[in-house]
Structure formats: C-alpha cells, structure tokens
N, C-alpha and C positions, 0 to 999 in steps of 0.2 A: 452461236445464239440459235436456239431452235426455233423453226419457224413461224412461231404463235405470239414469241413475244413481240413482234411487229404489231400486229394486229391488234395485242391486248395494251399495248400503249397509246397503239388510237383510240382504242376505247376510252381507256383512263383519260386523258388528256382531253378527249373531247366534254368530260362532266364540268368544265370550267373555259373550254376555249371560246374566243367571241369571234368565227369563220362567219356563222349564218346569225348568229343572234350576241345580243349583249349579254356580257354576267350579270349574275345576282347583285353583284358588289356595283357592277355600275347603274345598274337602274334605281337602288337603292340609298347612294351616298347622296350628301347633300338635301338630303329630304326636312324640314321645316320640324322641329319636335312637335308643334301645333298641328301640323296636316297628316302626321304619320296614322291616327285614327280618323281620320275624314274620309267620310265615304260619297261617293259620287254619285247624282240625284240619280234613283233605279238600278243603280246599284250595290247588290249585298255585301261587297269588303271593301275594306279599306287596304292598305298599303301592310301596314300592321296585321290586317288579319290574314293575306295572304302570305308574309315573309314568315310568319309563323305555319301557317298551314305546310308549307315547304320543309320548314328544319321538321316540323315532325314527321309527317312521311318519311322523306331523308332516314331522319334517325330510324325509322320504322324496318327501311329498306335495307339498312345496314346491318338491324341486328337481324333480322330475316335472315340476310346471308353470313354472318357471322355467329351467331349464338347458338350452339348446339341445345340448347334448353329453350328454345323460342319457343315464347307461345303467343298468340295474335291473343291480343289482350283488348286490342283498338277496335272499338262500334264504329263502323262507317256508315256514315261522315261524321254523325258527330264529334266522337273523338280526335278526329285528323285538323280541325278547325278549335280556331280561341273558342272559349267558352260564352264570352261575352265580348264586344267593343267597344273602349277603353283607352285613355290618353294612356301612353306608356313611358316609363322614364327614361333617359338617356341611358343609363346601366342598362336597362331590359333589353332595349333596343340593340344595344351592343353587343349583351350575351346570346341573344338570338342571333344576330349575322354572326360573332364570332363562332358558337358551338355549330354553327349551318358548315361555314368553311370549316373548321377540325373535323367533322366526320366525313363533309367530301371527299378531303385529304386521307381520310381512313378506307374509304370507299377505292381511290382514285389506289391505294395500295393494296388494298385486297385483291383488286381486278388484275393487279400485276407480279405482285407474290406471288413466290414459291412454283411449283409444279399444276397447280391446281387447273382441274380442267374447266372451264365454264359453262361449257355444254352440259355437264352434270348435272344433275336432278336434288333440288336442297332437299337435305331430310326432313326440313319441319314441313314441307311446302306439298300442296299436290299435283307436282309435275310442273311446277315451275325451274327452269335453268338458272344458275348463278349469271349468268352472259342476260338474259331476259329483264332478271330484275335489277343490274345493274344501265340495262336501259332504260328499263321504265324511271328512275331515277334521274338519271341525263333528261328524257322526255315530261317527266309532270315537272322539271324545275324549270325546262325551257319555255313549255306553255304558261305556265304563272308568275315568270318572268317576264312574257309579255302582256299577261293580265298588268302587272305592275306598270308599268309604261305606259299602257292606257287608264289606268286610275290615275297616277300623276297629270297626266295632261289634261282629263276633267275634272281636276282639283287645281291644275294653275301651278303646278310643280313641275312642272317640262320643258325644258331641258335641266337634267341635275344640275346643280351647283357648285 
C-alpha cells in the first residue's frame, strides 16, 4: 500500500465522521415538516435553506474537482442559497439529504481513487489543489452543520427525534 493511501482515507472518511462534530444526517433527522422552513427571530435561514445551501456547494465542489469541462456557472452567494423560503415537501426534503449523501459518497471516492495526486492543481481552477477543495467541502458542511443545531434549538427542535 503506498504511503498516501493512509492519509487519503482520513481525509475521505473524515467528510462524514462524528470525532469533533455531529453529521449532516444527524442534526437533520427527525426535524418537524412544519419547522424545516422556520426561521429564527434575526435570523436569515431556516433549517431548509441551509441543508440546501450545503448539497449545492457540495455538488459545486464535486464537479470543480471532477468535471474536466467545468465551468463556475454559480453567482456568489446568490446562487449557493434557495432562491426563496418555502414550506418544503417530504420528497424534497429527501432528495436534498439523499443527492447531499450520493455525492459525498462520490467525493469520499474521488479523494481515494486511482493514483491521483491531490496536491495537484485542477485544470478548471486558479491554483486551487484537489486535497484543498476536498477540504473546504468537509469544512463549509461542518460549519453549517452547526449553523443547523443552533437553528433547531431557537426554533424548539433540539434534541432531534
């Protein structure tokens, strides 16, 4: 085993492990379909608009490092955030956590396929590393994971259910 793939499975492993902080999946289960758009008084998201703001980043992060044809199509911030907030339906909600976790899962395999070096330099990017934006991925879902946490609990939704 060469000596990187150590390393690159702590990387991988850590986009989903609960060491220092809780997952996505658990700050978010059990959440009320009524409060998942409740936002808390001075504060600008809700539950809903941050679990979204997440998968698309994510997804954002992913094709950046995967898509040899990538082009940053996304206005920031606008684009990174719901458009609007909005009661959401049990399906929506679903497909958002479910497509969050499948491309993790594709993330957490990229980082760990093949030969590839991480330290490398993405072609679409300007001098960003595969290794860099595979963290900042782990890091904005861990910080808005615990945005999450604290919106639940000033909405009266904490401890999940």
């Amino acid at each position: 085993m060469p000596e990187t793939d150590g390393w690159k499975s702590i990387v991988a492993s850590s986009l989903d492990w609960e060491q220092a902080h809780m997952s996505l999946e658990s700050v978010v289960v059990g959440l009320a379909p009524e409060l998942r758009s409740k936002k808390p008084e001075a504060l600008p998201h809700s539950v809903w608009d941050i679990l979204e703001h997440i998968r698309i980043a994510q997804h954002d992060l992913l094709d950046f490092c995967t898509n040899p044809d990538y082009h940053h199509d996304l206005a920031w911030p606008d684009d990174y955030w719901p458009k609007e907030s909005r009661d959401v339906s049990d399906a929506e909600w679903e497909k958002s956590v479910t497509e969050f976790k499948r491309e993790r899962e594709e993330l957490k395999k990229f980082t760990t396929e093949n030969d590839r070096d991480l330290t490398a330099t993405i072609p679409a990017g300007t001098g960003q590393t595969y290794l860099r934006t595979v963290i900042v991925a782990l890091d904005h879902t861990s910080y808005h994971t615990g945005e999450i946490v604290t919106v639940r609990r000033l909405i009266g939704a904490w401890p999940p259910s």
